[in-house]
C-alpha positions as CSV (number, residue, x, y, z in Angstrom):
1,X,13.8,-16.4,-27.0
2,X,11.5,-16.4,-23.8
3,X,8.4,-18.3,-23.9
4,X,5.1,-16.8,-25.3
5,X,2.2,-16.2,-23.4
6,X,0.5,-19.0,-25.6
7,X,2.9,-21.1,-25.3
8,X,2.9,-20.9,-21.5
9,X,-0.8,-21.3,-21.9
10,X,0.1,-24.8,-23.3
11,X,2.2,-25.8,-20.3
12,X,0.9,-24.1,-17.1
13,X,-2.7,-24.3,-18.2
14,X,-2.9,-27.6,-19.8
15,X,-0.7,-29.3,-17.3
16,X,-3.0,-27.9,-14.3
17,X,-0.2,-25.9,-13.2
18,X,-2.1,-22.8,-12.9
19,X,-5.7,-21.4,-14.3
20,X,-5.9,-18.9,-17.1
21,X,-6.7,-16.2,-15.6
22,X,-4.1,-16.4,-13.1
23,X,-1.6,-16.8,-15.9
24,X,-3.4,-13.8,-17.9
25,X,-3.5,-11.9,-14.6
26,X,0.3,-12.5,-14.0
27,X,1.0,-11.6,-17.7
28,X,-0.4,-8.4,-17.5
29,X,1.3,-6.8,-14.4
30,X,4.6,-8.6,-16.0
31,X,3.7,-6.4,-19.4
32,X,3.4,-3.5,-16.9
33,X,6.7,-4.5,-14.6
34,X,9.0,-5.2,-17.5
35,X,8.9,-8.6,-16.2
36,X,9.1,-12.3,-17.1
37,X,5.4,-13.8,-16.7
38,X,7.3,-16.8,-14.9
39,X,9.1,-14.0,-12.0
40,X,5.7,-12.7,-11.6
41,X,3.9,-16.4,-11.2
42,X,6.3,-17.6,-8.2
43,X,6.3,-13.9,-6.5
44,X,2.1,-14.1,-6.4
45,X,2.5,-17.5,-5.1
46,X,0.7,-18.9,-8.4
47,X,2.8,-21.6,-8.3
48,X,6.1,-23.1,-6.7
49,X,9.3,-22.1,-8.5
50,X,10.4,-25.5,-8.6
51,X,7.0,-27.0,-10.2
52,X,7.5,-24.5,-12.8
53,X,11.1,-25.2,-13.4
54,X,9.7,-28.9,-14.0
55,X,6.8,-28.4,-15.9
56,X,9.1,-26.2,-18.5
57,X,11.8,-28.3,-18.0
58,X,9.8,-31.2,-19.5
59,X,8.7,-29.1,-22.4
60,X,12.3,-28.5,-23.5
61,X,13.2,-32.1,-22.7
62,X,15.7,-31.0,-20.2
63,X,17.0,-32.1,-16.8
64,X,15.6,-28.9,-14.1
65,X,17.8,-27.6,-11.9
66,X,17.0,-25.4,-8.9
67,X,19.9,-22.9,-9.1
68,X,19.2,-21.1,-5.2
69,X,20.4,-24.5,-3.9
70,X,23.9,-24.3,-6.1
71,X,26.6,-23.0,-4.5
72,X,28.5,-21.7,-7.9
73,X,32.2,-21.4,-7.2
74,X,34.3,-18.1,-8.2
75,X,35.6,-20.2,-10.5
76,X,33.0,-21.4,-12.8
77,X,31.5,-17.9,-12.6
78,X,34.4,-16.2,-14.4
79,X,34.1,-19.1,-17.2
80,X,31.0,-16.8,-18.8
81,X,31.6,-12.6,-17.3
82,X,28.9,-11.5,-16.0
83,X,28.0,-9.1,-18.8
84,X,27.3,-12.5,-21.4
85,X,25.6,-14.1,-18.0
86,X,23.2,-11.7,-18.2
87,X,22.4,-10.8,-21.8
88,X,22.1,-14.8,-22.4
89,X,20.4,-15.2,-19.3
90,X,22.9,-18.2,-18.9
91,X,25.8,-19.5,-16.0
92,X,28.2,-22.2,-15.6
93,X,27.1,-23.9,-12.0
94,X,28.6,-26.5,-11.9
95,X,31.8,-29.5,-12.8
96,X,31.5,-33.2,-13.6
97,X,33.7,-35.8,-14.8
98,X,31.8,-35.6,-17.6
99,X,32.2,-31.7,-18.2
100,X,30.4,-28.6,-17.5
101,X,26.6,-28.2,-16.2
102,X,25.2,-25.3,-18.0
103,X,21.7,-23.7,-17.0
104,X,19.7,-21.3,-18.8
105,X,15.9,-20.2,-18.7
106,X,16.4,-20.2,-22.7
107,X,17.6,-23.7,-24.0
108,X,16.4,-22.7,-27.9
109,X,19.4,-20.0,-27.3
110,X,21.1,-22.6,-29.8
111,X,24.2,-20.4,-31.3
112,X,25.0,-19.1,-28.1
113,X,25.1,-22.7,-26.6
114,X,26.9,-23.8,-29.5
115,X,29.9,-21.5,-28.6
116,X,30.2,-22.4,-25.4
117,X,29.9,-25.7,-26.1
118,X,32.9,-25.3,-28.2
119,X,35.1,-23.4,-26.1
120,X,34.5,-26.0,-23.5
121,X,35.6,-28.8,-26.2
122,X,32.3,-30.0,-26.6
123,X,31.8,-30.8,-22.8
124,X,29.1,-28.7,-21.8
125,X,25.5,-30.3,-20.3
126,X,22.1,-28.2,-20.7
127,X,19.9,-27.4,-18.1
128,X,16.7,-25.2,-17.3
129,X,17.1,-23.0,-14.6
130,X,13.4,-20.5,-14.2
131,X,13.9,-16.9,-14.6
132,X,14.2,-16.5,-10.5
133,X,16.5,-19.2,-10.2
134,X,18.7,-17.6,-12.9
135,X,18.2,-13.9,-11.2
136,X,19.2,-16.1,-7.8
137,X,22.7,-17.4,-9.7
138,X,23.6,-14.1,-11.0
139,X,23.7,-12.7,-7.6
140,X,26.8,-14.8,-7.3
141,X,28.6,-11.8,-9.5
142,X,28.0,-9.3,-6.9
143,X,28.2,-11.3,-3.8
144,X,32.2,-11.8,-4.6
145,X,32.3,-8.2,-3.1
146,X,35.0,-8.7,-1.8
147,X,36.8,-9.4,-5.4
148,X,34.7,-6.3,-6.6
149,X,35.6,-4.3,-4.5
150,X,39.6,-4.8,-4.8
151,X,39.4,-5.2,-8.8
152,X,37.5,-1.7,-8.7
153,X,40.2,-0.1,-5.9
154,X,43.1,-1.4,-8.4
155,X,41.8,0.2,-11.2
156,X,40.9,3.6,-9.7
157,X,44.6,3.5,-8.1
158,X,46.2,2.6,-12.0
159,X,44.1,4.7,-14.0
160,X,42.4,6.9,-11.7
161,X,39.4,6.3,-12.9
162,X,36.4,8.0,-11.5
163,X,34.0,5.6,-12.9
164,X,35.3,3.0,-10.4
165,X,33.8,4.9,-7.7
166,X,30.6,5.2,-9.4
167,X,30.8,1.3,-9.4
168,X,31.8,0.7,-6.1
169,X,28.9,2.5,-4.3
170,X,26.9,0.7,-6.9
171,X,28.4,-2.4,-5.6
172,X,27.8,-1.7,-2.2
173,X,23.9,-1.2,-2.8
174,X,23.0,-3.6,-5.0
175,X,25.1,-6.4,-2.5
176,X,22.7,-4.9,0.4
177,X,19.5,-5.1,-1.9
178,X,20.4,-9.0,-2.9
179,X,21.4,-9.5,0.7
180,X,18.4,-8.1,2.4
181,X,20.1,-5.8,4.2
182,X,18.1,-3.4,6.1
183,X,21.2,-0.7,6.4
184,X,24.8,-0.1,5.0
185,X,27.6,1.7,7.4
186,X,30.3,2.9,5.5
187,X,32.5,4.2,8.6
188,X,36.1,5.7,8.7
189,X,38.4,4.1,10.9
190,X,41.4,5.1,12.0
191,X,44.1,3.2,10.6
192,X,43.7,5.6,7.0
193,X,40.8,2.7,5.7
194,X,36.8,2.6,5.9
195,X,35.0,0.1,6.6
196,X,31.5,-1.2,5.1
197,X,29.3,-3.1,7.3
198,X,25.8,-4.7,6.5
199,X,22.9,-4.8,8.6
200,X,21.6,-8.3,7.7
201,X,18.7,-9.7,9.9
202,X,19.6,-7.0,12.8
203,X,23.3,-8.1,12.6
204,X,26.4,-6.0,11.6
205,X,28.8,-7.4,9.9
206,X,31.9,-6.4,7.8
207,X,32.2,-7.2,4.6
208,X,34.9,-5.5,2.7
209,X,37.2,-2.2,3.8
210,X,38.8,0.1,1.1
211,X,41.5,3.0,1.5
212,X,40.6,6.3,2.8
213,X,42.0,8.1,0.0
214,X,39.2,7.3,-1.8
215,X,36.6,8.3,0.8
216,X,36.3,11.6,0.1
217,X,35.2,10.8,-4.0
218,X,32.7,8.2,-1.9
219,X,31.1,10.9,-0.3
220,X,31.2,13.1,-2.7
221,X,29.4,10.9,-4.9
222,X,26.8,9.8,-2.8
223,X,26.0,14.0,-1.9
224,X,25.3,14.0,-5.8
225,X,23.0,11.1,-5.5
226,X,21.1,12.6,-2.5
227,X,21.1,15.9,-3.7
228,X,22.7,17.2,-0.8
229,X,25.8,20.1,-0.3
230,X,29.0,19.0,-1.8
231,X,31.0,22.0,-0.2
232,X,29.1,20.8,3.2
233,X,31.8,18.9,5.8
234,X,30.8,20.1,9.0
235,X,27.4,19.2,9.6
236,X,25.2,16.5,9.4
237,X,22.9,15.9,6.6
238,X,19.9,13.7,5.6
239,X,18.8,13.3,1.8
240,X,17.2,10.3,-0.6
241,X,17.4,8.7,-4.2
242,X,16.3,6.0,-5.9
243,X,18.4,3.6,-6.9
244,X,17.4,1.7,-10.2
245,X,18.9,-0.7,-12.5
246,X,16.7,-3.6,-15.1
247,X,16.9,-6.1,-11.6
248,X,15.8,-3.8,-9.2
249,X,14.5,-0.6,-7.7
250,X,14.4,0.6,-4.1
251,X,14.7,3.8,-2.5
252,X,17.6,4.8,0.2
253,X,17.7,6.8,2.8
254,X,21.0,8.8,3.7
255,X,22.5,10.1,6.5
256,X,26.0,11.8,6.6
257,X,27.4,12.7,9.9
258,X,30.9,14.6,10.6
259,X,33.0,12.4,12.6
260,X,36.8,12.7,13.8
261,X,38.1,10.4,10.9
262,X,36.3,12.1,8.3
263,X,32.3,12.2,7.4
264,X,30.3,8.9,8.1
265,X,27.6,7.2,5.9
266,X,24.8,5.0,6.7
267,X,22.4,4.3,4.1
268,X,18.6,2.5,4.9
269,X,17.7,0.4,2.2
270,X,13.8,1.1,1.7
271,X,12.7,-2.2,-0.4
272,X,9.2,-2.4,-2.0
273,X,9.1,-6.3,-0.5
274,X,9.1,-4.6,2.9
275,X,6.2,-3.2,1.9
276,X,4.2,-6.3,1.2
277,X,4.3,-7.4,4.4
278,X,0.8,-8.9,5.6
279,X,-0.6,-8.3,8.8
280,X,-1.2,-12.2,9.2
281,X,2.8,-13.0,8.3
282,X,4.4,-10.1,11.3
283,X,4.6,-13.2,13.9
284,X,0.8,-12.7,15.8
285,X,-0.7,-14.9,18.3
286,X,-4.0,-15.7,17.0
287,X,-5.3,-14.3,19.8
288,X,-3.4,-11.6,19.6
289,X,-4.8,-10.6,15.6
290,X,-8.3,-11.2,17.0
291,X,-7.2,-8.0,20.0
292,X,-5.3,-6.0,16.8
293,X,-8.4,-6.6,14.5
294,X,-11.2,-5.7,17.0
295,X,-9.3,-2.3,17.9
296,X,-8.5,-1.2,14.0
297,X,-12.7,-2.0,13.7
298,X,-13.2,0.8,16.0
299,X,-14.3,3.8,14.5
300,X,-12.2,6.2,16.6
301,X,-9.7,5.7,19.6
302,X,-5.5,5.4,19.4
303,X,-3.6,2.4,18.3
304,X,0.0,3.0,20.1
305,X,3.4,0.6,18.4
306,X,5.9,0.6,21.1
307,X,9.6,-0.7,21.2
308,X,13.3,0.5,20.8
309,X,14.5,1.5,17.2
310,X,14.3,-1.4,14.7
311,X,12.0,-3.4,16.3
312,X,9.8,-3.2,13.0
313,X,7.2,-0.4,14.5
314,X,6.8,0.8,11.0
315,X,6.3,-2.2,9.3
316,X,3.2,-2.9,11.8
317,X,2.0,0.2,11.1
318,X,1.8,-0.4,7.4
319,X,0.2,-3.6,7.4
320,X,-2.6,-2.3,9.2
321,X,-2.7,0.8,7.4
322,X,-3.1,-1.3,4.0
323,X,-6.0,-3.5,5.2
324,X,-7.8,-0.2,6.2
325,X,-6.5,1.3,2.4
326,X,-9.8,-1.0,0.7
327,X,-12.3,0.3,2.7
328,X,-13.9,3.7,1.5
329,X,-12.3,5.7,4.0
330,X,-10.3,8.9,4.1
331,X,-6.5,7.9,5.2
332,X,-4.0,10.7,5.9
333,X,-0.1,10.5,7.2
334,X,2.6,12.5,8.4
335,X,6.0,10.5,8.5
336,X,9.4,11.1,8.7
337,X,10.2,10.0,6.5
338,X,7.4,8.3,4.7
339,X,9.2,5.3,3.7
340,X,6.7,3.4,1.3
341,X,3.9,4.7,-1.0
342,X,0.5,3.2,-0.5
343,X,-2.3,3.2,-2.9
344,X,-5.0,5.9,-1.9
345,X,-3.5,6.8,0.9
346,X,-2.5,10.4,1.6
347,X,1.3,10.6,2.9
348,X,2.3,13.7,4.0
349,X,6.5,14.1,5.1
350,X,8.4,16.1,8.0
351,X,9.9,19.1,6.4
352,X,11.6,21.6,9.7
353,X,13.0,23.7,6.7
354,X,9.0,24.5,6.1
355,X,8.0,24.0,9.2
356,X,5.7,21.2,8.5
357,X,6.7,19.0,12.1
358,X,4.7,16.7,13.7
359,X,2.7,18.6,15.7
360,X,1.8,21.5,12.6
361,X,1.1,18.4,10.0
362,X,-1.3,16.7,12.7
363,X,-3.0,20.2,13.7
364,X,-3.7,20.3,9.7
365,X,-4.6,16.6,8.6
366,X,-7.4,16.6,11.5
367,X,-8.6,20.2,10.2
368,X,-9.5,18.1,7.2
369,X,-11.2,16.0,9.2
370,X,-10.0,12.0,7.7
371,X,-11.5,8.9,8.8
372,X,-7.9,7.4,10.1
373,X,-4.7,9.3,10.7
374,X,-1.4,7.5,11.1
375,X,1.3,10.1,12.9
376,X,4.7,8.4,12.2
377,X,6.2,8.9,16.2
378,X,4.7,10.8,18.8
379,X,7.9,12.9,20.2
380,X,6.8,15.9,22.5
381,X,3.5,16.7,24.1
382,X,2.4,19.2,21.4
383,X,1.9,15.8,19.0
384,X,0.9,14.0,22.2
385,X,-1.9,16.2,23.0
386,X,-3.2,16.9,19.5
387,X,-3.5,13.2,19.2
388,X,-5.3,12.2,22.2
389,X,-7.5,15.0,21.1
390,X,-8.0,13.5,17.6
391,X,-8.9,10.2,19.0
392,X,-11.4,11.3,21.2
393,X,-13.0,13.3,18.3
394,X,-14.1,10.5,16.0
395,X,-10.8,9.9,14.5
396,X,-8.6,6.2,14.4
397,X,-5.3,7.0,15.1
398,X,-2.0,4.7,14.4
399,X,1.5,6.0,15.7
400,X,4.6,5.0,17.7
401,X,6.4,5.9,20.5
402,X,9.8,4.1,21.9
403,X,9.2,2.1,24.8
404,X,10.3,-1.0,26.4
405,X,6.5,-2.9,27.2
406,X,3.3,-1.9,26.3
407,X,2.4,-0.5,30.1
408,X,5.6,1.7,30.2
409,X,4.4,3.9,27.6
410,X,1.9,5.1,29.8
411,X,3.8,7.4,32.4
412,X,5.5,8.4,29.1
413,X,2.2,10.2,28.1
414,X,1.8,11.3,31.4
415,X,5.4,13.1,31.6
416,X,4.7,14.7,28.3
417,X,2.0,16.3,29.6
418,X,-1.5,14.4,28.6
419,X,-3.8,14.4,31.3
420,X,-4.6,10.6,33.0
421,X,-8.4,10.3,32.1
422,X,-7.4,11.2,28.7
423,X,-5.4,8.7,27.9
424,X,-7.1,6.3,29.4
425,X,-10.4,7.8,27.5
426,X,-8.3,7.6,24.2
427,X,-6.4,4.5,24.0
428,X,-7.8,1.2,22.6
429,X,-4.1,-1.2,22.4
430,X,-1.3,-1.3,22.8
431,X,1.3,-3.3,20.7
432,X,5.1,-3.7,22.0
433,X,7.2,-5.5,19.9
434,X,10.6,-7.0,19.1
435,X,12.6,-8.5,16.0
436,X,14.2,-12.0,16.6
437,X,15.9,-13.9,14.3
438,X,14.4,-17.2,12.3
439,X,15.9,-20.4,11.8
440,X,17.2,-21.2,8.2
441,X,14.9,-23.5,6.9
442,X,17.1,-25.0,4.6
443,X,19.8,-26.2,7.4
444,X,17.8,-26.1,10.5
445,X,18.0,-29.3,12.8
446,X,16.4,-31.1,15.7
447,X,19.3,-29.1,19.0
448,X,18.7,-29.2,21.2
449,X,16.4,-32.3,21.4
450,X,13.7,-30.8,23.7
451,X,12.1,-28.1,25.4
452,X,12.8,-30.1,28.1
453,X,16.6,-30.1,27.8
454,X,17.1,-26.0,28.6
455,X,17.0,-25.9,32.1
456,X,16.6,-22.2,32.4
457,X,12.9,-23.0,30.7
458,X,12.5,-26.4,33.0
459,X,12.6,-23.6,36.0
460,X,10.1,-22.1,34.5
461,X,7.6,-24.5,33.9
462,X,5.7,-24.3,37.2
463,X,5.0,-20.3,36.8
464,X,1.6,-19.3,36.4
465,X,2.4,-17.2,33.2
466,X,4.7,-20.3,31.7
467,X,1.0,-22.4,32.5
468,X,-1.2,-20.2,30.9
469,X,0.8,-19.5,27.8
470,X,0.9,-23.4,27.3
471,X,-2.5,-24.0,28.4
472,X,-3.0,-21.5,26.0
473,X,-0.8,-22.3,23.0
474,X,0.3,-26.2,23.8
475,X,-2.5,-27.5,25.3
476,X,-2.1,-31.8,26.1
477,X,1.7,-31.1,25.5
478,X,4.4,-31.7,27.8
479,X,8.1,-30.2,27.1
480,X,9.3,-33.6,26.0
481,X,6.9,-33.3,23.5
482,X,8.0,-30.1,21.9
483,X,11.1,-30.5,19.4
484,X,13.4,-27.5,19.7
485,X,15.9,-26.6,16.3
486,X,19.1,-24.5,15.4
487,X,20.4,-24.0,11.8
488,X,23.8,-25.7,11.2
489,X,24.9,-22.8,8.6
490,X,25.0,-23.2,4.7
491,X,24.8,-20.7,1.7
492,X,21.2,-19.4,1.8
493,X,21.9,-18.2,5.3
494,X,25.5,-16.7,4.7
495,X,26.4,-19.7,7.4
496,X,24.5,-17.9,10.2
497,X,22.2,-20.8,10.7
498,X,19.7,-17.3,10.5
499,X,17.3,-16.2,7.8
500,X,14.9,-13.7,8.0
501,X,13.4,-12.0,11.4
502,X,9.8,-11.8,12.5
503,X,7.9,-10.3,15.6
504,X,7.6,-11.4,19.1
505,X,4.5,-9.0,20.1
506,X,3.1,-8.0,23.7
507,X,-0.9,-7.0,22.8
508,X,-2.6,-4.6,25.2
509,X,-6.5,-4.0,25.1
510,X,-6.9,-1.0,27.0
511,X,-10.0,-2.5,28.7
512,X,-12.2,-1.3,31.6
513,X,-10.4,-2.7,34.4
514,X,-6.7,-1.0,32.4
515,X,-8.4,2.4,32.2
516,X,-9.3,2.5,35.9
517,X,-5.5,2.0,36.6
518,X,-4.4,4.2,34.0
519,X,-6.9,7.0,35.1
520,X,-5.3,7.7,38.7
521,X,-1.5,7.4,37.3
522,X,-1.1,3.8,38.6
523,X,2.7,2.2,38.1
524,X,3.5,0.3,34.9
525,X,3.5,-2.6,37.0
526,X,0.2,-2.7,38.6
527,X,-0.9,-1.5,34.9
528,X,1.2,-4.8,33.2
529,X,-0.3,-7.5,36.6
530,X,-4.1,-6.4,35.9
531,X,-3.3,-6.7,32.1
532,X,-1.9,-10.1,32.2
533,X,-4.3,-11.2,34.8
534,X,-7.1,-10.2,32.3
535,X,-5.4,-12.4,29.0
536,X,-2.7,-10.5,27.9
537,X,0.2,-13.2,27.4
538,X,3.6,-10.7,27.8
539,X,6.6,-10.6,25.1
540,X,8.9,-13.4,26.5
541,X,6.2,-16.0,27.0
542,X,5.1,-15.1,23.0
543,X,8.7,-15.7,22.5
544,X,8.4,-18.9,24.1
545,X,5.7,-19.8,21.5
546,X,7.7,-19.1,18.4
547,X,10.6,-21.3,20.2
548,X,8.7,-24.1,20.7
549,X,6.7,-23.2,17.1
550,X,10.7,-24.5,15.8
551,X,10.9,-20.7,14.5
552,X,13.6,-19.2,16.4
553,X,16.3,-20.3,18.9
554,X,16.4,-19.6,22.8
555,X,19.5,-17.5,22.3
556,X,17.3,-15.1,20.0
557,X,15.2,-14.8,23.1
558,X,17.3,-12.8,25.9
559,X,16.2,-9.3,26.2
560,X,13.1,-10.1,25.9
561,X,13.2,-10.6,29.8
562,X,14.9,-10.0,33.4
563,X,13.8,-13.9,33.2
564,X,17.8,-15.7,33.3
């Protein structure tokens, strides 16, 4: 039986774990979530998942065991299926000499324990695992896709069962949820198999392939989910669901395109955590915030987010969106699509089919005259030049546009149409941005030794931009000084040495000196010089920071740069 609120009171509060009315706080949005009060603790950052594994642990007079560092073999999984894992909230991790190590967030589940202990010929050792270690282990189950996905081919092949495909598109979503996978591909090839590939911190990689006989009951299955045409082969379509089960709910994004092997499927996983992303956590310079901050203070002007496709423009545009979402302010969008609800916020959504576009949604919205309007991409001039206007008329407005650097998006205005002196008038920043991969920090190690030891960095040391960024950043350091790591691989980071991406950002303040420039059509160049000579530190050199921060690798780095 799961502990009671009281008796948590008992533990956490008495033991100085955590205050009462963080625990009462925590109890309430569990009540709400269908939660366990101790998921809801370590996801708020109450308290460490592994001081609450002890403090409990102690309280059942059992050894603690941090199940995200077990790597449970296939083995020892298939000693309890995963249907009695889950309803006893219990796994087999590990074997000793000395038997079987058993961990459970419920160590009074006596009977259960009992029979297992039996089966095992009274071999098995008890252990506390919390709640999110044990939702951790059970991911174990559905990361053996590869298993899955052959046990559930094999039985639709015997018994034709169409359940199995219901299971195996299940499969592939939940693996990509677990995994923190931004997008699945699920692509015919054309050998007569398909192949599903995960998008897992910006990589694609294969997992598992299955015939192409079964492709069409795939698609046709996924159509159902997205509420799209069944009888539809020839043309591309775009719908959404929401996929929810008692672990998890997240909404996905579909898009089905006719290809010479059959009909292609790439799903975008739209996860709540994406959502909770804080302004502060994106990968900003401090000085950088300080630029962002000041120009979301302004009462009226444009914020521009500028970089190729999943380079995380969104996500930027959230977080700030959210810290303006507590003031008292009217807040209107028009995405496409709008990915993520957001509390008193009004979200508006692309519809061609009723001609609400870009241009007619953002002709509307400023009829209504909001405080801050976020436009999800500026794509032709119509949008371009109803937005300029809005900024000029009182309004703050957020939106995107695909560029390389924060000057280039300038003559990109200027080809759409929008007059010089008006987007110089308009424009307060500009934010360019790229995602680069993070070290694991659960394998990461001191390679190579130094800064000191790339030479394509040592070449760079005597630049006036490499100065000023470590003037800047590093000041009194030299690059022996600066310790450099790589992750060696393991089983939190799938043996990437990768886990998790953040931002390397290029901030623009459109100042005086910019909006001379910008106001008689002066090259990107001149635009980026008079930038950087006024403070601006450009994308590779904040690159260099989060390198020599120990946060990402210099490999993670090219692109960022002509610099070889």
């Amino acid at each position: 039986m799961p502990l009671t609120l009281e008796k948590l009171k008992e533990i956490l509060v008495s033991g100085n774990y955590v205050n009462e009315q963080s625990l009462e706080n925590a109890a309430a949005t569990a009540l709400k979530k269908g939660e366990p009060i101790e998921v809801v603790l370590v996801r708020e950052e109450m308290i460490k998942d592994e001081k609450l594994g002890e403090a409990i642990s102690k309280y059942y007079n059992v050894p603690y065991t941090d199940l995200r560092e077990e790597n449970i073999q296939n083995d020892l999984l298939e000693m309890l299926p995963e249907a009695v894992a889950l309803k006893q909230n219990a796994v087999i991790f590990a074997k000793t000499d000395e038997g079987y190590s058993l961990a459970t967030s419920e160590p009074t589940n006596l009977s259960f324990i009992k029979s297992v202990d039996q089966s095992t010929e009274g071999r098995i050792k008890i252990y506390y695992a919390t709640p999110s270690g044990m939702l951790e282990a059970f991911k174990a189950y559905k990361n053996n896709i590869f298993k899955n996905v052959l046990d559930l081919i094999e039985n639709y092949k015997v018994h034709n069962d169409e359940n199995s495909v219901v299971l195996l598109v299940n499969q592939f979503l939940e693996y990509a949820y677990d995994n923190n996978a931004s997008d699945v591909h699920i692509e015919p090839l054309a050998n007569n198999v398909v192949s599903v590939r995960f998008r897992i911190d910006g990589i694609l990689t294969e997992v598992v392939r299955y015939p192409i006989e079964m492709h069409d009951k795939i698609i046709f299955r996924v159509k159902i989910m997205s509420h799209l045409r069944t009888d539809e082969r020839g043309a591309t379509q775009d719908g959404r669901f929401e996929y929810k089960t008692d672990q998890m709910e997240f909404d996905v994004r579909v898009s089905i395109l006719p290809i010479t092997n059959g009909e292609n499927i790439v799903f975008r996983i739209l996860s709540e955590r994406a959502k909770k992303v804080q302004l502060e956590d994106l990968g900003l310079s401090t000085f950088d915030l300080i630029k962002v901050k000041r120009a979301i203070a302004q009462p009226y002007g444009m914020i521009l987010v500028v970089g190729p496709t999943g380079a995380g423009k969104t996500t930027t545009l959230y977080s700030l969106i959210q810290i303006l979402a507590a003031l008292p302010i009217s807040i209107v969008t028009i995405e496409d699509p709008a990915e993520y609800s957001i509390d008193k916020v009004q979200q508006i959504q692309v519809n061609l089919k009723k001609n609400i576009t870009f241009a007619n949604g953002l002709r509307s919205i400023v009829r209504q005259d909001p405080d801050v309007i976020m436009v999800g991409e500026i794509r032709d001039s119509e949008t371009a030049s109803i937005a300029v206007n809005a900024a000029m008329t009182g309004h703050l407005l957020f939106s995107t546009l695909h560029a390389n650097d924060s000057a280039t998006i300038f003559p990109r205005l200027f080809e759409m149409g929008v007059e010089p002196f008006l987007v110089a008038s308009s424009i307060n920043v500009v934010v360019a941005q790229r995602l680069v991969r993070k070290v694991c920090p659960n394998c990461r190690i001191n390679y190579p030794k130094t800064a000191a030891d790339i030479p394509a960095i040592l070449e760079q040391e005597k630049t006036p931009q490499f100065k000023a960024m470590m003037s800047r950043f590093f000041p009194n350091k030299e690059l022996k000084d600066i310790k450099l790591y790589r992750g060696t691989g393991c089983k939190a980071c799938k043996h990437t040495g990768y886990l998790g991406r953040i931002a390397v950002f290029e901030v623009m303040e459109v100042d005086d000196d910019v909006r001379a420039l910008i106001s008689v059509k002066s090259s990107s160049s001149m635009v980026k010089n008079k930038a950087e000579a006024n403070g601006m530190t450009l994308m590779y050199y904040n690159g260099l920071v989060h390198l020599f921060n120990g946060i990402t690798t210099f490999d993670e780095l090219e692109g960022l740069s002509n610099f070889d």
